[in-house]
DOVEXNU-338107 format. One record per residue (C-alpha): x, y, z. Coordinates in nm, 3 decimals. Layout:
N
px_py_pz
X_Y_Z
...
END
This chain:
796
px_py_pz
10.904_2.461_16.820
10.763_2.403_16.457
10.804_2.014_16.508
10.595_2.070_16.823
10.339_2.278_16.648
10.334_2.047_16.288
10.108_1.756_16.467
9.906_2.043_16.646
9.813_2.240_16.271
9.737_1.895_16.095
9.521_1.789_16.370
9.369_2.131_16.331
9.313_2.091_15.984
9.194_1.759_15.994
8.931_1.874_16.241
8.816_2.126_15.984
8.827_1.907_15.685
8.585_1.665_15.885
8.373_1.966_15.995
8.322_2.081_15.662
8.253_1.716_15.491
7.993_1.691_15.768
7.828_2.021_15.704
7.847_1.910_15.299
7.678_1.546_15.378
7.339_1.685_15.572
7.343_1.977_15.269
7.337_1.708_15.019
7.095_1.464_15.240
6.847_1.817_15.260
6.892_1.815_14.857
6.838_1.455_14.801
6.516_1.460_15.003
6.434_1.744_14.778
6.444_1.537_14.495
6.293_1.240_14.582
5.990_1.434_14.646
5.936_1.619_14.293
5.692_1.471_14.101
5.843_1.421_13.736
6.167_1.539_13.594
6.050_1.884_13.543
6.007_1.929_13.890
6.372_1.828_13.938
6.550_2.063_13.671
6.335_2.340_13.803
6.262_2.326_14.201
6.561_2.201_14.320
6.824_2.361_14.073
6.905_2.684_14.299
6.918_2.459_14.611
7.178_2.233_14.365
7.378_2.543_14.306
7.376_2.675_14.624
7.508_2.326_14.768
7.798_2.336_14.529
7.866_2.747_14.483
7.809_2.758_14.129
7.643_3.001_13.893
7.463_2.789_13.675
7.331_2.440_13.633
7.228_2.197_13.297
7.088_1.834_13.353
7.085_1.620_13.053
6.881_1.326_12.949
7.008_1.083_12.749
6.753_1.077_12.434
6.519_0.798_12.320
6.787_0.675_12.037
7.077_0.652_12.301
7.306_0.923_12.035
7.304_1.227_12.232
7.170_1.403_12.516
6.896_1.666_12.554
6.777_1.921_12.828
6.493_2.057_12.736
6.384_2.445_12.731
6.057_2.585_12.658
6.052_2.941_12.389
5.695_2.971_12.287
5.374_2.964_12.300
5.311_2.596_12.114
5.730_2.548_12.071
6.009_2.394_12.286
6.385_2.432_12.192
6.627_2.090_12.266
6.950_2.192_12.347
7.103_1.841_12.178
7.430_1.749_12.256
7.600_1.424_12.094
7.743_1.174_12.251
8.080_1.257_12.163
8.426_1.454_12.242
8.289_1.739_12.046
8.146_1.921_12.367
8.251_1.808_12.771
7.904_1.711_12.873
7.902_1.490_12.528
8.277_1.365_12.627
8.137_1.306_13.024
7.873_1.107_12.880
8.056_0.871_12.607
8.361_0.807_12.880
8.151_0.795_13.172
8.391_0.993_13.372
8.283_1.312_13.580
8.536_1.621_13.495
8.648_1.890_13.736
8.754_2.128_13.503
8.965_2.455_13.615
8.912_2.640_13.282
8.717_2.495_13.003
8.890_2.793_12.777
9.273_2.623_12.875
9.341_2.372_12.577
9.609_2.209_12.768
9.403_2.100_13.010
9.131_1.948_12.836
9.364_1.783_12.603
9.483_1.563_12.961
9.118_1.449_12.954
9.155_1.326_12.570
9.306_1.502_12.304
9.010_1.566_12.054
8.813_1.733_12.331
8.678_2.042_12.245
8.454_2.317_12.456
8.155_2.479_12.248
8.270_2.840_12.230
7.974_2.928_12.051
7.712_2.923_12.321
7.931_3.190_12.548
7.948_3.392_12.224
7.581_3.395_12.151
7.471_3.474_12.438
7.739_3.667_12.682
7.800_3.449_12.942
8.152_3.356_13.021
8.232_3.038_13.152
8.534_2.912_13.318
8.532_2.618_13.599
8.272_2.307_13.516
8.196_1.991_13.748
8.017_1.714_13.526
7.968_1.411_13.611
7.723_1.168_13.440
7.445_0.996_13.568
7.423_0.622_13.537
7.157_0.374_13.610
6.972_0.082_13.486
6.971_-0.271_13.630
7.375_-0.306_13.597
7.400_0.038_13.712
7.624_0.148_13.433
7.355_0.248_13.153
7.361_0.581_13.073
7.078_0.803_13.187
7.213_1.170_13.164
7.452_1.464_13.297
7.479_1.680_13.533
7.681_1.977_13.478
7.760_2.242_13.709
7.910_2.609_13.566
8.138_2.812_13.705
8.221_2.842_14.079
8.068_3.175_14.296
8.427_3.232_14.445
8.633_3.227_14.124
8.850_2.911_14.260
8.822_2.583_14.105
8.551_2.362_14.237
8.686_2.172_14.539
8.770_1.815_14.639
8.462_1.819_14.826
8.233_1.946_14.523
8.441_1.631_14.360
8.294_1.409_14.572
7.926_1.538_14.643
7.860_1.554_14.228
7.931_1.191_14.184
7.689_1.172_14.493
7.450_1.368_14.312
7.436_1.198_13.980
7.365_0.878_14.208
7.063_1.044_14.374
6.983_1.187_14.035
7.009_0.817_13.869
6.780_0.682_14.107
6.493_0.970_14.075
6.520_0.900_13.688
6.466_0.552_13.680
6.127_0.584_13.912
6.018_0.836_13.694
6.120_0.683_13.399
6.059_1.005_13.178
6.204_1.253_12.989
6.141_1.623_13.047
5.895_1.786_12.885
5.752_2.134_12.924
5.813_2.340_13.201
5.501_2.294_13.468
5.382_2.645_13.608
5.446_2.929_13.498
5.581_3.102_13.736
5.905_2.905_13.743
6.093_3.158_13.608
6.111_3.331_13.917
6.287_3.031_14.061
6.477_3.016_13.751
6.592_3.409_13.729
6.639_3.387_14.146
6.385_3.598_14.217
6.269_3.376_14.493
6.406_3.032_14.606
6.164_2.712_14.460
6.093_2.626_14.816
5.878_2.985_14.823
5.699_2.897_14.500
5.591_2.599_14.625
5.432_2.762_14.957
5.306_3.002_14.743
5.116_2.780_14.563
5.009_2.573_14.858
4.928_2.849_15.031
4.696_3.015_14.701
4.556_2.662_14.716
4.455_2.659_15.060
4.340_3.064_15.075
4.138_2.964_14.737
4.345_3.292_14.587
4.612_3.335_14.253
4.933_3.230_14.316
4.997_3.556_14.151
4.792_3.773_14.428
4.995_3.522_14.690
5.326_3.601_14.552
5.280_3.973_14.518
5.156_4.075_14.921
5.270_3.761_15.088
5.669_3.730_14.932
5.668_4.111_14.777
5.733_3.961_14.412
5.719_4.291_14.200
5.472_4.293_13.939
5.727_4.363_13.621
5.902_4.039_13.767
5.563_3.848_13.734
5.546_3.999_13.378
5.870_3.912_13.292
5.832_3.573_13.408
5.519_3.522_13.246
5.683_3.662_12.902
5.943_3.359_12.921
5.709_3.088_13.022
5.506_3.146_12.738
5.758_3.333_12.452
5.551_3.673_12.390
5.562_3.995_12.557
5.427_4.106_12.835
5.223_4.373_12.843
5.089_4.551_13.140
4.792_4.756_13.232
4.811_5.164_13.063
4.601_5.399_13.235
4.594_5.566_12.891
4.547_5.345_12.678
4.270_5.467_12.420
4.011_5.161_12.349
3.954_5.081_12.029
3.548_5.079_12.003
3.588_4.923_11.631
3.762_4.591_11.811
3.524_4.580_12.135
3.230_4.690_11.936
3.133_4.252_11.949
3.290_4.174_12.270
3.118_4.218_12.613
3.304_4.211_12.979
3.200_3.833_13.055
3.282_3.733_12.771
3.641_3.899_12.784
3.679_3.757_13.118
3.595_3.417_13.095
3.804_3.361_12.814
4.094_3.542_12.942
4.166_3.776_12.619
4.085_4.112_12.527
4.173_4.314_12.175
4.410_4.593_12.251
4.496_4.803_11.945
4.487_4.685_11.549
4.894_4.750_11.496
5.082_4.665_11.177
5.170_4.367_11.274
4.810_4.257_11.315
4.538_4.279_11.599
4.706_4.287_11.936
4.569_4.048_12.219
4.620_4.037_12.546
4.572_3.762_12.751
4.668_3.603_13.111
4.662_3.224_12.878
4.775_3.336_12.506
4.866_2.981_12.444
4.500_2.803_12.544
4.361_3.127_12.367
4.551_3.073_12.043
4.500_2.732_12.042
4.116_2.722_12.056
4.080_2.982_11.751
3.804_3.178_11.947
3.990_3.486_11.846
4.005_3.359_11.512
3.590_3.289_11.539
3.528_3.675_11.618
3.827_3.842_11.404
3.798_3.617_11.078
4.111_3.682_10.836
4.322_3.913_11.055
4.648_3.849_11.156
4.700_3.841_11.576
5.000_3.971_11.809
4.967_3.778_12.099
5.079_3.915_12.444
5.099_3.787_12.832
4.956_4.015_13.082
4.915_3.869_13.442
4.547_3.855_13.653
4.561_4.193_13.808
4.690_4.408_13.492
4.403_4.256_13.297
4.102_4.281_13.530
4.257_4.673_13.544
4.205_4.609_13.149
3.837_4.520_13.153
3.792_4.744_13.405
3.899_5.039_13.199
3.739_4.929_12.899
3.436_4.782_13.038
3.395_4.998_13.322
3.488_4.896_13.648
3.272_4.640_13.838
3.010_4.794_14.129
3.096_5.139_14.026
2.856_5.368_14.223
2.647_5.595_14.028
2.594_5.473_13.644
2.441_5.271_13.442
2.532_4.877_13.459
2.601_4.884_13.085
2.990_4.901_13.003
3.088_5.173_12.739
3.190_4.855_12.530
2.843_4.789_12.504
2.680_5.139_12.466
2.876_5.145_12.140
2.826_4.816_12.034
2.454_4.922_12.057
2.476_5.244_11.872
2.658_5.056_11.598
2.430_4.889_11.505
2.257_5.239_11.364
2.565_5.396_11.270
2.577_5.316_10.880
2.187_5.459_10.921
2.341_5.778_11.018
2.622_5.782_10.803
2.395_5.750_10.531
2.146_6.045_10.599
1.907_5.845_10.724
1.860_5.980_11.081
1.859_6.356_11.149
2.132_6.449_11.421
1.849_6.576_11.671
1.717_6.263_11.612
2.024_6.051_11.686
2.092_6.304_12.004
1.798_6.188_12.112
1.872_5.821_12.072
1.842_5.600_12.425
2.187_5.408_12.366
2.386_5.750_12.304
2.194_5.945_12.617
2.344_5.661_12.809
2.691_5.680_12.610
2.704_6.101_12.704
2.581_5.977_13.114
2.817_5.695_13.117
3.123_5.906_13.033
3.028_6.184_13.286
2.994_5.919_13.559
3.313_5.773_13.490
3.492_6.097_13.478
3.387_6.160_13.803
3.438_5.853_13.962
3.762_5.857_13.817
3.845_6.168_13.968
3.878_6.405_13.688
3.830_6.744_13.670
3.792_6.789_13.283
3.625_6.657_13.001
3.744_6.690_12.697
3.597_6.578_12.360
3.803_6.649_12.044
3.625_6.491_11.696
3.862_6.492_11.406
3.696_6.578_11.049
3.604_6.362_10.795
3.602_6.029_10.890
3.843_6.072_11.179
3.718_5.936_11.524
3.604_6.150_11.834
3.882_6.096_12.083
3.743_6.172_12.462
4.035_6.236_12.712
3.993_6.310_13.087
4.203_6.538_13.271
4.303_6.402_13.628
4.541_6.571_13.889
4.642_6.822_13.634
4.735_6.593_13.352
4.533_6.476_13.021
4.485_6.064_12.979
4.318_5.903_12.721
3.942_5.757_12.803
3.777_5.674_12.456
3.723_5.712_12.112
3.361_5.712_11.978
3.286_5.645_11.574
3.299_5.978_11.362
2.887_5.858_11.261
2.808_5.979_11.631
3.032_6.314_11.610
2.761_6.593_11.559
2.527_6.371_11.752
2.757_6.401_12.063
2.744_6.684_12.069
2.419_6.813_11.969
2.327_6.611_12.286
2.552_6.793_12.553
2.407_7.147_12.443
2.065_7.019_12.447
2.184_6.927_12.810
2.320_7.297_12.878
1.986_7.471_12.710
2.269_7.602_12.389
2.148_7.712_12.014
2.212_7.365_11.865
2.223_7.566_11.515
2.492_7.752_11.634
2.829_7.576_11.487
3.005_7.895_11.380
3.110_8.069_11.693
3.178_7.951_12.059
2.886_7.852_12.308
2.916_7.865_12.682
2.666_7.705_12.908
2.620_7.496_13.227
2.474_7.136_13.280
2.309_7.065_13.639
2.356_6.669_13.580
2.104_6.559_13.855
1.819_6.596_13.611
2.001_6.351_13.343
2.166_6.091_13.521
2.252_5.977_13.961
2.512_6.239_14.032
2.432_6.625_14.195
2.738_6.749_14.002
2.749_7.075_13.805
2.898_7.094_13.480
3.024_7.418_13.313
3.047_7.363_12.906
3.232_7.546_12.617
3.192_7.494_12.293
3.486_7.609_12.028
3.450_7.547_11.635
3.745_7.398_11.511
3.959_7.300_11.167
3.751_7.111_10.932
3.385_7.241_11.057
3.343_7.067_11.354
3.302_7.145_11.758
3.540_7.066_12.008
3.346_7.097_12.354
3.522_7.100_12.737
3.354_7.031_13.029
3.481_7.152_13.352
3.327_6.915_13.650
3.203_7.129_13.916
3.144_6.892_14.213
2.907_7.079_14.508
3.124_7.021_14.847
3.176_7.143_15.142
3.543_7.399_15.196
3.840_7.258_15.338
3.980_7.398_15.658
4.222_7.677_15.617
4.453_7.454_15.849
4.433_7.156_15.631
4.511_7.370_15.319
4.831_7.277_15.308
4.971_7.598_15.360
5.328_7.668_15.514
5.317_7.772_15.849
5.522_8.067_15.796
5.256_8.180_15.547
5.006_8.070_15.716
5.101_8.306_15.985
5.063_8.612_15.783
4.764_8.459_15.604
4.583_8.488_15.867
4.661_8.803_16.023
4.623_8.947_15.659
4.271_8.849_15.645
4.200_8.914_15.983
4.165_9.264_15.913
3.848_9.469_15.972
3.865_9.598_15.605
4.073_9.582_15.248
4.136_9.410_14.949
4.266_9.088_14.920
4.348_8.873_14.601
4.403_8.513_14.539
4.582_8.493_14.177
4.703_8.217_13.965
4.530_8.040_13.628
4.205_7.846_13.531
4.149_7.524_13.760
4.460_7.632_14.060
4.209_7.593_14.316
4.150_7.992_14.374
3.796_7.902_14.430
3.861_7.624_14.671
4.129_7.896_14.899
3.883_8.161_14.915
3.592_7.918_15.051
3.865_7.773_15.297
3.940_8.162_15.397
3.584_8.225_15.442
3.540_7.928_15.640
3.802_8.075_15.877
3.631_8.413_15.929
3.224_8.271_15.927
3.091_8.398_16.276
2.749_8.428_16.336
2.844_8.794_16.361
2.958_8.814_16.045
2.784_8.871_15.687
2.934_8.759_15.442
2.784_8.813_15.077
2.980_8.615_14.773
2.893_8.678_14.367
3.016_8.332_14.171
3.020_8.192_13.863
2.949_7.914_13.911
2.890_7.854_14.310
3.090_7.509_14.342
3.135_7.530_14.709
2.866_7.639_14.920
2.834_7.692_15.335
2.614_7.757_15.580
2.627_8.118_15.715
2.745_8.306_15.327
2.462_8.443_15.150
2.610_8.294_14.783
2.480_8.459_14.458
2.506_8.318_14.122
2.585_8.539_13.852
2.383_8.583_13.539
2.506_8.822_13.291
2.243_8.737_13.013
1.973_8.856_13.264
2.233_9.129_13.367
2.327_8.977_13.680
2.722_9.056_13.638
3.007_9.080_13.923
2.968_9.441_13.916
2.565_9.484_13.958
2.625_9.250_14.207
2.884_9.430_14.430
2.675_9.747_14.407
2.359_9.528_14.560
2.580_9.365_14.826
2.736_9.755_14.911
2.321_9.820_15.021
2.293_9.491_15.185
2.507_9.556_15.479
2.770_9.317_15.427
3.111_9.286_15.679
3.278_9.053_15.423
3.226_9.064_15.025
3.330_8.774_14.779
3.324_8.861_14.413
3.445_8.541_14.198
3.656_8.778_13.969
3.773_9.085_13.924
3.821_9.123_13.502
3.675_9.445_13.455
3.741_9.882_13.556
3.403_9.834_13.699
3.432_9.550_13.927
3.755_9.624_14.069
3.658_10.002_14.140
3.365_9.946_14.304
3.580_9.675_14.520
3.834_9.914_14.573
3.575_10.164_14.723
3.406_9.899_14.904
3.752_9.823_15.069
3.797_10.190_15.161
3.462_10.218_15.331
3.473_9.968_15.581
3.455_9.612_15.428
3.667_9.310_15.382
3.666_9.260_14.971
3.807_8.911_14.889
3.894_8.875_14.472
4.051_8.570_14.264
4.275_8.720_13.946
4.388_8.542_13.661
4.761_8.645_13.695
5.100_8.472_13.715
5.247_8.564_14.106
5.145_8.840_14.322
5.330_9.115_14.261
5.246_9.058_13.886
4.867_9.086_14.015
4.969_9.442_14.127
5.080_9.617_13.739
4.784_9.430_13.605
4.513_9.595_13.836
4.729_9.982_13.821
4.691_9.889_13.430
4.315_9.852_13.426
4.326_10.241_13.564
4.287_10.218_13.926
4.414_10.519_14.096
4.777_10.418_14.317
4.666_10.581_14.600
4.366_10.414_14.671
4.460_10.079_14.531
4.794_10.108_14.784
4.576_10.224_15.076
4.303_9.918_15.014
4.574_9.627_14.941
4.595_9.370_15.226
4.772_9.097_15.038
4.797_8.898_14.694
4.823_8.543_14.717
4.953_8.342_14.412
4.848_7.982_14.372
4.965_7.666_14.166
4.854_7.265_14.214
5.186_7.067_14.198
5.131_6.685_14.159
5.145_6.502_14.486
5.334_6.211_14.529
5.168_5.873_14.580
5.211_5.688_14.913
5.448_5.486_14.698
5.685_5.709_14.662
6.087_5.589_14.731
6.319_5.725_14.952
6.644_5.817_14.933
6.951_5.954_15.100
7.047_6.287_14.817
7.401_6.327_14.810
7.611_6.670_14.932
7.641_6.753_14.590
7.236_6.734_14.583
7.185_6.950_14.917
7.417_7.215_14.726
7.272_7.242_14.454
6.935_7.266_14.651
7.039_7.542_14.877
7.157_7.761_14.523
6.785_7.677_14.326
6.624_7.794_14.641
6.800_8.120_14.692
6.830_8.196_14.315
6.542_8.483_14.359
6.708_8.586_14.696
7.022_8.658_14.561
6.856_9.042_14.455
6.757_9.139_14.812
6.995_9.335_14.993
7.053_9.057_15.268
7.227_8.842_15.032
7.411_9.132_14.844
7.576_9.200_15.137
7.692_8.848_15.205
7.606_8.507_14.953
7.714_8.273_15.141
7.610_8.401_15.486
7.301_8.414_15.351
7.324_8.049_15.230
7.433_7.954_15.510
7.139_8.074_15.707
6.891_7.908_15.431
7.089_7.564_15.513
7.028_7.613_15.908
6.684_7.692_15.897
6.584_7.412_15.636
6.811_7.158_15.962
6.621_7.254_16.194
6.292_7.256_16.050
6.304_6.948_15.804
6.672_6.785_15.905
6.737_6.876_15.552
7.162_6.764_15.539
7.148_6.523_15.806
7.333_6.176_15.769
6.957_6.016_15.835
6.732_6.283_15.597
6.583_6.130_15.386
6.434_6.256_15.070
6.154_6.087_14.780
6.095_6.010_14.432
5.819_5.862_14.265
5.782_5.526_14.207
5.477_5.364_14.066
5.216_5.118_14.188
4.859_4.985_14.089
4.653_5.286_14.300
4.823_5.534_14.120
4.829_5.364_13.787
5.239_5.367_13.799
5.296_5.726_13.729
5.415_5.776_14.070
5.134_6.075_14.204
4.824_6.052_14.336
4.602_6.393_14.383
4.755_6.762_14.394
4.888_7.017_14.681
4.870_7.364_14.665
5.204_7.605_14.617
5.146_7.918_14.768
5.299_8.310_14.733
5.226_8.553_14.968
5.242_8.913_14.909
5.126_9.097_15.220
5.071_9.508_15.187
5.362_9.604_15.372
5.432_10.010_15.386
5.710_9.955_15.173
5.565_9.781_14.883
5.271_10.010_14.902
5.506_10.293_14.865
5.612_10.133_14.564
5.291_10.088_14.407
5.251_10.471_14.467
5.572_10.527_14.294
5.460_10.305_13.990
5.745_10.088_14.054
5.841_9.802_13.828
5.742_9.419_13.868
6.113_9.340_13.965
6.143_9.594_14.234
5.794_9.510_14.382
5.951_9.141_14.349
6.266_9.234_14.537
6.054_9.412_14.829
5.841_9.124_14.873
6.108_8.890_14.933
6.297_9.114_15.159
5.920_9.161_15.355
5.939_8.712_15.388
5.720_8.629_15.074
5.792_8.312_14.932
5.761_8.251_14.558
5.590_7.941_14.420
5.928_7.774_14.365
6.048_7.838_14.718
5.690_7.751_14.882
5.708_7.399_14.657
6.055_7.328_14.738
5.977_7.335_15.113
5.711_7.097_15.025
5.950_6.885_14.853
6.166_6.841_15.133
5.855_6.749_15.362
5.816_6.470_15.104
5.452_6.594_14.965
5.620_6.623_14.598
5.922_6.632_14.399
6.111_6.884_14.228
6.023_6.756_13.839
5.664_6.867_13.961
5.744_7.186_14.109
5.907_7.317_13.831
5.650_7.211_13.580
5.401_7.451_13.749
5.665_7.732_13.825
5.764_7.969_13.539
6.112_8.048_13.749
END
């Protein structure tokens, strides 16, 4: 039987052996038409090198040229910005391409570490340990072979070397064959090029070289940039979904600096841009960033052209320069947040840059005594400076303005706060402090003698610059005798649905049949800038009938709609929230709106109002509802009345939203556990889940199936990632978390019975209120935000 079946198996094998050499020959035909249509030697090492190592399975490969002298052989690698480092081998036994290259011999080497078995090839042959200790790598199999040419065909023109093999075997009889068929192909490319390598051509081979993408997609890419008149860069990024850091990191290599990319806050240093406007910044590709220790950082998309031509050196004489790579799109982001960014609606066309390379120019005047601070508040360039960083806030979405001079000689840093968090904008010089802002309470009609105690006040911005934006200003003496002054941005718009609020549906349920009530009280709670204002416009919104009056007492009115008859409050003139309610109680109102309840007098009168037939809306400053509830009995509001007028309290906190970047992800049992527990942590005191924890876990886990999926093999859930719209932090705008306290008999019972925070807690929760922690992890798991954000806005 085996005799029978011997012939059979060889024939077999035989078949496959030829199969395989065939497949190998039109691999190596693709490869050698590769070559012969690079341009220079460069090309070679670096566009056809993965297609090389592919062919053969191996990790790595070097090519060598023999040097000008004939004594050793070089492949060339390029480190800096004007510097190239020769890896120079000698022709000798002292290393195996060096050995390959004296003998003429190619090597097929099983492990280059085994002294017995390169002491078969010659017994003075030696592998250089010292590379794979210097730098990590471990090598084991190599295929060399070298490459010979010239008119007799036997002059030396190189190696090729080829480092260890993907599958941990020893290269085959097949690789054997194909490298001497290489180093032929190789030989012949040489000699019509006749050169030796130099510098490496684009600079974005080092995504060919790291194996980010294959050579044969840079070169499209470039064709394709070419032909679409675009940057490679912009080509690579939507077209083969290169990641920017890989750009960066390529960049960084090709040219032997760092790379640095575009900060959001990165504060600009007005002493460095003070002589440097946006075209010129942009036509020579560099831009100061900071003056470190080190010396004056630059970044640039060319830092070797830049360096080179000494323009830096021509504008910063006798400083000392850190250069850094940045690629196209991180530095037009750059100029654009230095500068100001290009067709911005609404401002003037001058960038801050200049503004304050204008009013430098009168700074030392100032410094000196020479100008009187009215004066200098009065100053065209600085009017513009004080418009132009109003503008930009607002275009960049911010809600705050904060300006925060340092004394003495210390700088006024300007920070803008945008979807709840502060970022560096600018810093102005300390000359132009008490200018500053002697200018913004000439804007808001304040006592500009007044530096001793705080100032409030309100700027209508219309009559100063292009925007119909309200600003509301505070001005706080700080350390060192000088005035710190915020500016809240009040932008007039129109209120947002109460269905696109972003409520729960659950909540929004009993939202709306709390409010749908023919009279009471109802509260929205939470701290400065939660969007109180914005809720009780969207609530509004939901009851305004043209049978319906609605009166409303604000300071200031931000939102306004047709149908409310809005006051604004003035308490100099005596215009407070309580004169107010007692005029709307004579005006015949069905619905009343007072901005804020901080006073006995205020919250009586809306208490009474309640009682007698009207719908009394209120925002608090309070932490969570039932909190809301001890802090009203505390101002001396009688139990009974306050229990009989309460509709509902609802709390209210802006989480960060996450960008349309975000990353999703499958979270592991251990995750969905640990989930379930942080949810019910407050639950855990109701009598439900006394009576049974884990049935009442249980039921947490089947309600959050069937309404998200949430423990399903396909759920997924996300994390923030980072991209250019949201300046890489991962979020992009705000959502409201929501707790809703409805006046239930029970919990006014308790409020009769003076009851304590926790038990009014534990009765809301058994009555279906939410907490801010449970509303925001529900939003998590519908993929709005993430649970780093919830809990930075949630006490528990």
């Amino acid at each position: 039987m085996s005799a029978v079946l011997e012939p059979r198996t060889t024939g077999s094998a035989n078949v496959a052996d030829m199969s395989a050499k065939l497949a190998f020959s039109k691999k190596i035909q693709v490869v050698t038409n590769r070559i012969h249509s690079t341009a220079n030697v460069d090309e070679i090492i670096l566009d056809v090198s993965r297609d090389i190592c592919q062919l053969f399975e191996a990790d790595r490969m070097t090519v060598y040229i023999t040097s000008e002298d004939g004594g050793s052989i070089v492949s060339k690698v390029k480190t800096g910005l004007n510097s190239f480092k020769d890896i120079k081998l000698p022709i000798s036994e002292s290393s195996l391409a060096g050995f390959a290259a004296l003998n003429k011999r190619h090597m097929n080497i099983k492990d280059v570490y085994d002294d017995a078995e390169l002491k078969t090839y010659s017994p003075n042959l030696a592998f250089l340990k010292a590379v794979d200790q210097r730098t990590g790598y471990r090598s084991k199999q190599m295929l060399i072979a070298p490459i010979l040419g010239g008119e007799t065909g036997t002059d030396l023109m190189g190696v090729v070397q080829l480092i260890n093999n993907l599958s941990g075997q020893p290269f085959s009889a097949l690789h054997d064959e194909g490298v001497v068929e290489l180093s032929k192909t190789l030989a012949i490319a040489f000699r019509v090029r006749q050169s030796m390598p130099g510098s490496i051509q684009s600079k974005f081979e080092y995504l060919v070289i790291d194996n980010v993408i294959a050579a044969g997609e840079l070169e499209l890419a470039t064709r394709t940039a070419r032909r679409k008149n675009k940057n490679v860069e912009d080509i690579l990024v939507e077209e083969f979904q290169v990641k920017p850091q890989a750009i960066g990191a390529a960049l960084a290599k090709f040219f032997g600096v760092d790379y640095e990319p575009f900060k959001a806050d990165r504060i600009k240093s007005m002493d460095l841009l003070k002589n440097i406007k946006r075209d010129y910044a942009e036509s020579n590709h560099w831009v100061p960033l900071e003056d470190s220790k080190a010396g004056i950082v630059i970044m640039s998309t060319d830092p070797e052209r830049v360096k080179s031509s000494r323009m830096v050196e021509n504008v910063f004489p006798r400083a000392k320069f850190v250069y850094k790579v940045t690629s196209e799109k991180d530095f037009k982001l750059t100029l654009d947040q230095y500068f100001g960014a290009e067709g911005a609606g609404g401002g003037s066309n001058e960038s801050i840059g200049d503004l304050l390379s204008s009013l430098d120019d009168e700074e030392d005047a100032i410094a000196s005594g020479g100008v009187d601070e009215v004066s200098a508040a009065a100053d065209n360039e600085l009017v513009k400076l004080v418009n132009k960083i109003i503008v930009d806030a607002y275009n960049q979405g911010a809600s705050d303005i904060h300006i925060e001079p340092l004394p003495g000689k210390g700088k006024v840093g300007i920070r803008f706060r945008k979807d709840g968090s502060l970022a560096n904008y600018i810093e102005v010089p300390a000359s132009y402090r008490q200018a500053l802002v002697t200018r913004l309470k000439i804007m808001c009609d304040l006592d500009i003698s007044e530096k001793r105690k705080p100032q409030d006040g309100k700027i209508k911005f219309k009559k100063y610059g292009p925007l119909d934006i309200e600003l509301r200003v505070a001005t706080i003496p700080t350390a060192g005798g000088v005035e710190d002054v915020v500016m809240r941005i009040l932008a007039a718009g129109e209120p947002i649905p109460l269905d696109k609020l972003g409520v729960l549906p659950a909540n929004m349920e009993r939202l709306k049949a709390c409010v749908s009530k023919p009279y009471g009280l109802f509260f929205v709670c939470g701290p400065t800038g939660s969007g109180k204002t914005t809720t009780l416009h969207s609530v509004l919104g939901f009851l305004n009938t043209v049978d319906t009056k609605i009166w409303t007492a604000e300071d200031p009115v931000e939102i306004t709609q047709k149908g409310l008859r809005q006051c604004q409050v003035n308490p100099k003139a005596g215009f407070t929230f309580a004169t107010a309610m007692k005029s709307f109680l004579r005006a015949d109102p069905d619905i009343i709106m007072v901005g804020e309840m901080r006073d006995k007098d205020t919250t009586s009168i809306g208490i009474e109002a309640s009682l007698t037939g009207h719908l009394v809306f209120a925002t608090l400053h309070t932490n969570s509802a039932p909190e809301s509830i001890i802090r009203l009995l505390d101002m001396g509001m009688d139990p009974f009345n306050f229990a009989d007028a309460l509709l509902g309290i609802l709390a209210q906190r802006l989480a960060k939203r996450l960008c349309k970047c975000k990353e999703a992800y499958t979270p592991t049992q251990e995750e969905v556990k640990h989930f379930i527990a942080e949810y019910c942590e407050e639950l855990k005191n109701t009598d439900e889940f006394k009576k049974d924890l884990n049935a009442g876990y249980k039921r947490v886990f089947e309600r959050f199936q069937k309404d998200y999926g949430f423990g399903k093999s396909d759920y997924v859930m996300y994390k923030a990632k980072g991209c250019d719209i949201c300046g890489g932090s991962g979020y992009k705008g705000r959502c409201g978390l929501h707790e809703l306290m409805v006046g239930t008999d029970a919990a006014k019972k308790l409020i009769v019975e003076h009851a304590r925070v926790a038990q009014l807690f534990t009765q809301a929760l058994a009555d279906g209120m939410l907490t801010l922690k449970m509303d925001g992890m529900e939003k998590v798991l519908q993929g709005v935000t993430d649970m780093p954000c919830v809990r930075a806005v949630c006490i528990k």
